[in-house]
C-alpha positions as CSV (number, residue, x, y, z in Angstrom):
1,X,-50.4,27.7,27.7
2,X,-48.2,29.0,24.8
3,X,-44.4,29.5,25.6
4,X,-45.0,33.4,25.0
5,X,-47.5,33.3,27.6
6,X,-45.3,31.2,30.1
7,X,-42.5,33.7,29.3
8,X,-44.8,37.0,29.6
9,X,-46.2,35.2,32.5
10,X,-42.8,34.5,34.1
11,X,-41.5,38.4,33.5
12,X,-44.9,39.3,35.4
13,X,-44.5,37.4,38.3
14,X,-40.4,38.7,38.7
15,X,-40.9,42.2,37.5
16,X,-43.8,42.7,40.0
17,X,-44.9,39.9,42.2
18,X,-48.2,38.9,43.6
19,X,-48.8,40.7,46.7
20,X,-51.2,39.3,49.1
21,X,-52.2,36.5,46.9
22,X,-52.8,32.8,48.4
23,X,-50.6,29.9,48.1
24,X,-53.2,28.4,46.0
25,X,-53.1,31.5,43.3
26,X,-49.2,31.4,43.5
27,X,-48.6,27.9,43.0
28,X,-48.7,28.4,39.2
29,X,-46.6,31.3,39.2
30,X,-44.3,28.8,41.3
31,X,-43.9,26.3,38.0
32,X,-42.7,29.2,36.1
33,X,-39.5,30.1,38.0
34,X,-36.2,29.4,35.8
35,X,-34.3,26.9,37.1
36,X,-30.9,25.1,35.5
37,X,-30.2,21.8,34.8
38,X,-27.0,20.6,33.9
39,X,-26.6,18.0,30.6
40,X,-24.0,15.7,30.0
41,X,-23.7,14.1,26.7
42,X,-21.6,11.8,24.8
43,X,-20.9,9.5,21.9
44,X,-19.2,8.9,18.5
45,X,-18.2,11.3,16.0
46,X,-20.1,10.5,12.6
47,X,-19.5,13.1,10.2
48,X,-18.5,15.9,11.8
49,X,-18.0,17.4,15.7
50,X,-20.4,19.9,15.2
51,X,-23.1,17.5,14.0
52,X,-22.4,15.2,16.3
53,X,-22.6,17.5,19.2
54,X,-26.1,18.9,17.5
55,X,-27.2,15.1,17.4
56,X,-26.7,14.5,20.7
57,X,-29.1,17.6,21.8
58,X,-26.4,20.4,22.5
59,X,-27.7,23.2,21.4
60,X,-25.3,25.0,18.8
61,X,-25.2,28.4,20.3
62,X,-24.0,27.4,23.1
63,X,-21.0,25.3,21.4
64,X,-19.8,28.5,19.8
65,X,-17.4,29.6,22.2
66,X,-16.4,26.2,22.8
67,X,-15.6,25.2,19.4
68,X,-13.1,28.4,19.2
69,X,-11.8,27.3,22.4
70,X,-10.9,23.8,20.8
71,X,-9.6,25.5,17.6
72,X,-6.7,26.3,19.4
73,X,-5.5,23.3,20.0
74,X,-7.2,20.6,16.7
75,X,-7.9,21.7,13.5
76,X,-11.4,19.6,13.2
77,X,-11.2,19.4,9.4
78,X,-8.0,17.2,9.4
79,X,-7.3,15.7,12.7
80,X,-10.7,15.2,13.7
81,X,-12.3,11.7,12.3
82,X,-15.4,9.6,12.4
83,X,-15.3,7.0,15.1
84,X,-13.4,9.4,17.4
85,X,-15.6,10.3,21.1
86,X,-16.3,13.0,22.8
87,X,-18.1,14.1,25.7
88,X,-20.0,17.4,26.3
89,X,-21.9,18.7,29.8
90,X,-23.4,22.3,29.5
91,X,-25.7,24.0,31.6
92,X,-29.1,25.7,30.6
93,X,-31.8,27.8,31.8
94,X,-35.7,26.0,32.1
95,X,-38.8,27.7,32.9
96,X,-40.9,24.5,32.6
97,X,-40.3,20.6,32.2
98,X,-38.6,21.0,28.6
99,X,-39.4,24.5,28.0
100,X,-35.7,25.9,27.6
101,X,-34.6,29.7,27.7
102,X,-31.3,31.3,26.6
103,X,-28.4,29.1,24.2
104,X,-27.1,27.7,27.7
105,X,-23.6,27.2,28.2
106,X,-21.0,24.4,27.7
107,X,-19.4,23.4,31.1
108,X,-16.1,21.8,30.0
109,X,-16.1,19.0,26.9
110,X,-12.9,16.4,25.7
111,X,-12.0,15.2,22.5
112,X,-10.4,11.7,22.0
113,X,-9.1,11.4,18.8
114,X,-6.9,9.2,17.2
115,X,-4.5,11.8,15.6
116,X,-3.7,14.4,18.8
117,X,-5.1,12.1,21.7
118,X,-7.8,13.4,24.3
119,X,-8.4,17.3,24.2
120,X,-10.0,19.0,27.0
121,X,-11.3,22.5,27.6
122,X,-12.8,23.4,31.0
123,X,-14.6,26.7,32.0
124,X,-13.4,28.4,34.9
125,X,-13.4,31.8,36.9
126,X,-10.3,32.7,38.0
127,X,-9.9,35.5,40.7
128,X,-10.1,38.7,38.5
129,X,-13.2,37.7,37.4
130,X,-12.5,36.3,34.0
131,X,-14.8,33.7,33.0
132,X,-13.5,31.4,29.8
133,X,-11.7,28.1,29.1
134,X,-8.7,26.6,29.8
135,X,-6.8,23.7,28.4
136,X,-6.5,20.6,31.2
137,X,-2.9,22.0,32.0
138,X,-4.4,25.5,33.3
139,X,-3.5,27.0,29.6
140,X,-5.8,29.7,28.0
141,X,-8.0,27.9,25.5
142,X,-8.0,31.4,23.3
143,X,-5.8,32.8,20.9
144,X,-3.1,35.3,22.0
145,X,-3.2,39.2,21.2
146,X,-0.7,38.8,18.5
147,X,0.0,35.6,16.3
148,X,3.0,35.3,14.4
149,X,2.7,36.0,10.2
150,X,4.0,32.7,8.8
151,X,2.8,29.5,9.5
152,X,5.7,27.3,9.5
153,X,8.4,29.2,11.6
154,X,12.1,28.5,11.6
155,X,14.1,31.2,13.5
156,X,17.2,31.9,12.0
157,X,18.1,34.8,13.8
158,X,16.8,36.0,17.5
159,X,15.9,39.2,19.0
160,X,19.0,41.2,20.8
161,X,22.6,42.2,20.1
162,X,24.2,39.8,17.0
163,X,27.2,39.8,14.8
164,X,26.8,41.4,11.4
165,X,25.9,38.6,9.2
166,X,27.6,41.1,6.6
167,X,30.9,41.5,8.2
168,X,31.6,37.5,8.3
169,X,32.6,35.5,5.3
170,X,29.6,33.1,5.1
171,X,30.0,29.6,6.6
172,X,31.0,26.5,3.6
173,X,28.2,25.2,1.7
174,X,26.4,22.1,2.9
175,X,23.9,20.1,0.9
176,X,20.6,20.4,1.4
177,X,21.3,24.1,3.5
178,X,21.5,27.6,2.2
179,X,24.4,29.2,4.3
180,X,23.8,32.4,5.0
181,X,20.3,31.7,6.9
182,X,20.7,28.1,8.0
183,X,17.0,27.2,6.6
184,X,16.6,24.5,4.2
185,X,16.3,24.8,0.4
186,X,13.0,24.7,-1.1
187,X,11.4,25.0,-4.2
188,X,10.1,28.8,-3.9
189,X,6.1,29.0,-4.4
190,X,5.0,31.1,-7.0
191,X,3.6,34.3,-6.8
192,X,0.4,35.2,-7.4
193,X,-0.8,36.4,-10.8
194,X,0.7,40.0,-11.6
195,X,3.0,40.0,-8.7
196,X,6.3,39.7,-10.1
197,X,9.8,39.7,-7.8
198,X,11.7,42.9,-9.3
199,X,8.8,44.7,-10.8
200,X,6.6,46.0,-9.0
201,X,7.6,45.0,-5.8
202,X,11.0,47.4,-5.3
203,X,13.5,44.8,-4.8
204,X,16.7,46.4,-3.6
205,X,20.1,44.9,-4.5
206,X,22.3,43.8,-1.5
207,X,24.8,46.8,-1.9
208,X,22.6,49.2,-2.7
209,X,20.9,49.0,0.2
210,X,20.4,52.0,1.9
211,X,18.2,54.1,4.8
212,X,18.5,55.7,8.6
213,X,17.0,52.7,9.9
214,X,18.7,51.4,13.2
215,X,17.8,47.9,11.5
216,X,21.4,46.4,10.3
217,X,23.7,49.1,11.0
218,X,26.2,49.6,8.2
219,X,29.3,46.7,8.1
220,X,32.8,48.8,9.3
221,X,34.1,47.3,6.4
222,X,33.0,45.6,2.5
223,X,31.4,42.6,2.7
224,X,33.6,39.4,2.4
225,X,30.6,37.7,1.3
226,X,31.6,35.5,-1.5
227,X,35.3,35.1,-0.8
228,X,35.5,31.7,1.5
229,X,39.4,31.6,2.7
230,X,38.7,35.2,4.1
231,X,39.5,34.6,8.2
232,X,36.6,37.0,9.8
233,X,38.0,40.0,11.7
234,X,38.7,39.8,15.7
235,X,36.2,42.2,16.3
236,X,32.7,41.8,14.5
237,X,30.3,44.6,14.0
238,X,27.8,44.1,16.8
239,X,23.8,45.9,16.4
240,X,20.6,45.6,18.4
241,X,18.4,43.1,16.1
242,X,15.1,44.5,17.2
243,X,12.9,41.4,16.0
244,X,13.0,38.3,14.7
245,X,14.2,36.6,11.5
246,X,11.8,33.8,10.5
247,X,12.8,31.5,7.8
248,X,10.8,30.7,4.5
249,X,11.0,30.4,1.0
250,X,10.1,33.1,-1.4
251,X,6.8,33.9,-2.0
252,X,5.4,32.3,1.4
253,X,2.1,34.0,2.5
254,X,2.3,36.8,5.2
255,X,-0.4,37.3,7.4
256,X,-1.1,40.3,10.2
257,X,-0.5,39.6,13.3
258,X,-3.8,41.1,15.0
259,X,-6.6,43.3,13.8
260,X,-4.7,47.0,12.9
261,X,-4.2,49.9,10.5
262,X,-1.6,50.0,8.1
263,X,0.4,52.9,9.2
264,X,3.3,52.5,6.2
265,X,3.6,50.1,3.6
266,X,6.7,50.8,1.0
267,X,10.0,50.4,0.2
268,X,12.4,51.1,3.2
269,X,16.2,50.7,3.3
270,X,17.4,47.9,5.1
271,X,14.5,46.6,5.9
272,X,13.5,46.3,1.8
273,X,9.6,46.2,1.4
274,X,8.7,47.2,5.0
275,X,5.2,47.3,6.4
276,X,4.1,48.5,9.9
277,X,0.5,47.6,10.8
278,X,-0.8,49.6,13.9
279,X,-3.0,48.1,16.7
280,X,-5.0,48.2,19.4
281,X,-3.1,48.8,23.2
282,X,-0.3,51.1,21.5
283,X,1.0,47.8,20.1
284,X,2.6,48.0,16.4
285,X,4.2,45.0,14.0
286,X,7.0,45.2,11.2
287,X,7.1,43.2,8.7
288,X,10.7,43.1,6.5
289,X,12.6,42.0,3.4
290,X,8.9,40.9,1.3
291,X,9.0,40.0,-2.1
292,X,5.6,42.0,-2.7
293,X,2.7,43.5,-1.0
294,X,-0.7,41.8,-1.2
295,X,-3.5,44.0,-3.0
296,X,-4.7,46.7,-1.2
297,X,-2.1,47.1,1.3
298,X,-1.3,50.7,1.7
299,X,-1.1,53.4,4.6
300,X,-4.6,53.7,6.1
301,X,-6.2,50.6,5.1
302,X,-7.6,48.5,7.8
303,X,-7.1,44.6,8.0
304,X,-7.9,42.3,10.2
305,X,-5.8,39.1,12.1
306,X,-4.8,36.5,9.6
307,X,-5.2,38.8,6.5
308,X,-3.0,38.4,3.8
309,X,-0.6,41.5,3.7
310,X,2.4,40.2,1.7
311,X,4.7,37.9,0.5
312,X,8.1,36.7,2.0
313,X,11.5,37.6,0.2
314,X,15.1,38.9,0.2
315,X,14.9,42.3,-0.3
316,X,16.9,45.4,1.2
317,X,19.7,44.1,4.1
318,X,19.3,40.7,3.4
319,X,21.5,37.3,2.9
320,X,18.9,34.8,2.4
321,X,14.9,34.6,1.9
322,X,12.9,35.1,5.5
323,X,10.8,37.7,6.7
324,X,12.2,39.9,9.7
325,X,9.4,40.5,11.9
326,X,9.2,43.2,14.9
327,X,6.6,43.4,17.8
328,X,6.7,47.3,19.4
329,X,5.1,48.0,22.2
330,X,4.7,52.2,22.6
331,X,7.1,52.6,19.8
332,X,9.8,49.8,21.6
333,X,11.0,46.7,20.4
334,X,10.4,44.3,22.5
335,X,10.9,39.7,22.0
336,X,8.2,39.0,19.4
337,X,8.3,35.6,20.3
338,X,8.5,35.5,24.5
339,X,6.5,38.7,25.2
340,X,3.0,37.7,27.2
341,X,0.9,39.4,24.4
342,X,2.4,36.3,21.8
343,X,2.0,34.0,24.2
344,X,-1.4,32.1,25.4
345,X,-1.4,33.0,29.4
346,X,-0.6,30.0,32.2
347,X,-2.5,29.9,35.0
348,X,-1.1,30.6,38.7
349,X,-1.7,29.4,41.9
350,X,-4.0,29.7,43.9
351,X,-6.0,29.3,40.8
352,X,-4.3,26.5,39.5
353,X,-4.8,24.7,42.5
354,X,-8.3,25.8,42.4
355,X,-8.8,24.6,38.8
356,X,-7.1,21.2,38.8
357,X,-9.6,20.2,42.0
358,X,-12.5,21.3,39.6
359,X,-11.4,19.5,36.7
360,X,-10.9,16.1,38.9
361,X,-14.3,16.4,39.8
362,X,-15.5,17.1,36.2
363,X,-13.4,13.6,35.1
364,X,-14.5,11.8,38.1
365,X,-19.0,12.9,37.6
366,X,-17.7,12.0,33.5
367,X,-16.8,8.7,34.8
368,X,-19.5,7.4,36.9
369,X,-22.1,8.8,33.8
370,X,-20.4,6.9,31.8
371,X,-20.5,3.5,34.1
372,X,-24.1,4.2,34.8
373,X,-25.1,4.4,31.5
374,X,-23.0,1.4,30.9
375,X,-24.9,-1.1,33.8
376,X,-28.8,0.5,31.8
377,X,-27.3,-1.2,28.4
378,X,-26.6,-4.2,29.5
């Protein structure tokens, strides 16, 4: 029998059943119930994960989920390397000997590699209901709501109440350090064709800088900036910094944060060349101080997480290239970097508990496999 008539047989017998018929007329109907089995698989990398994993009979749409699960953790293209293991046990739906329905499911698979040691991700329902992975340590094994628009982050600056930087004489300079931000000099990146610092961009000169903004209030007094045997006044200026200052050299790549709708995109005061990206959940991002905006970034256009959307700089109320980034929640500022929605979630007791007794099982069956397989080679 074909596998079109097992399956159109199969949907017969669950969708309406024989009634009255003898054992002997059900028994075939018998060999046609689903059943799972699970797989467990394992072996050298040659190649690639992904072909690997193909080699060794997992079927590849049911490694989708898990391969984004490991991407959060291993970037397979650099620290993943032939000769490194793995191991792989998924679950999947049969309606004969070998006759397979549905992409299955991967149970929990580890990595060892030479470059980041053994990686794990292990599936798991926790007691709302939510069904994904989770990182040995009872981390989520996805990506947060809202990732953070430079790659390499230095934080000069944190989110709450801080001196003016522009009512202090800046510190002596030290080699190797830019003073006024504290982040290292580097040789700036360049631009991108046609996107040139001062032209198009609207780069706004450090006493010029204007706006209602409640981003960098306005110093009590002129800046000392420049003149180093100034003493700096008893009482500092003191203003609600509602973000984050992250430090990078000019012309750095900036990314959005999460899938959104760019609700403004111009020159804005203080904050220089400003853009504020909408998204989903009443959640909003600002983005400060670029050098330029990428193409096509203007009020109403739509981009997506990890889209370019600009370039980092020193424009408007600024000492020092870095991009000033802002994570409102409902139109509030709230910690861009410690708020949950930033943050991959940890898992609580009593599913914690719950989950490590699951995954010492799951090392434990990996284990004897793996000695049982062993004793049949020898």
């Amino acid at each position: 029998m074909k596998r079109s008539s097992l399956v159109a047989a199969l949907a017969a017998a669950v969708l309406f059943g024989p009634v009255g018929a003898s054992y002997a007329e059900d028994e075939p109907t018998r060999e046609l119930l689903p059943f799972s089995r699970q797989i467990a698989v394992g072996g050298t990398i040659a190649d690639s994960f992904e072909a690997s994993i193909a080699a060794a009979g997992v079927p590849a749409p049911a490694m989708v989920e898990a391969l984004q699960a490991f991407a959060i953790s291993i970037d397979f293209g650099r620290d993943v390397k032939d000769g490194d293991r793995f191991h792989v046990r998924y679950e999947r739906t049969f309606i004969a000997e070998d006759v397979p329905i549905g992409p299955g499911r991967v149970l929990w698979a580890e990595l060892q590699t030479a470059a980041k040691g053994t990686i794990a991700i292990h599936r798991f329902r926790t007691r709302d209901g939510a069904d994904h992975f989770w990182s040995a340590n009872g981390q989520a094994a996805m990506a947060p709501a809202i990732r953070l628009p430079v790659e390499v982050v230095s934080i000069s600056s944190g989110f709450g109440l801080r001196a003016d930087p522009f009512d202090q004489p800046p510190p002596p300079p030290t080699a190797g350090k830019s003073g006024a931000m504290g982040g290292p000099l580097r040789t700036p990146p360049a631009l991108p064709p046609g996107l040139k610092p001062g032209t198009i961009t609207g780069e706004t000169p450090l006493a010029s800088s204007g706006g209602s903004s409640s981003y960098g209030r306005s110093p009590a007094r002129p800046s000392p900036y420049g003149n180093w045997q100034q003493a700096p006044r008893a009482g500092r200026s003191l203003f609600m910094h509602e973000g984050v200052d992250l430090v990078a050299p000019t012309g750095t790549p900036v990314h959005a944060a999460a899938d959104g709708v760019v609700f403004g995109a111009a020159p804005n005061g203080r904050y220089g060349n400003w853009i504020r990206i909408d998204h989903a959940g009443k959640l909003a991002t600002v983005y400060g101080h670029l050098s330029a905006f990428a193409p096509g970034i203007a009020p109403g256009a739509k981009v997506s997480r990890g889209e370019l959307i600009g370039f980092v700089g020193s424009t408007g109320r600024s000492t020092a290239p870095h991009l000033h980034f802002e994570l409102l929640i409902d139109g509030r500022p709230v910690n861009p970097i410690t708020h949950p929605e930033v943050k991959r979630s940890q898992m609580r007791s009593p599913d914690l508990e719950r989950f490590r007794k699951q995954v010492t099982q799951s090392l434990a069956e990996r284990d004897r496999e793996t000695a049982l397989a062993a004793s049949y080679s020898r």
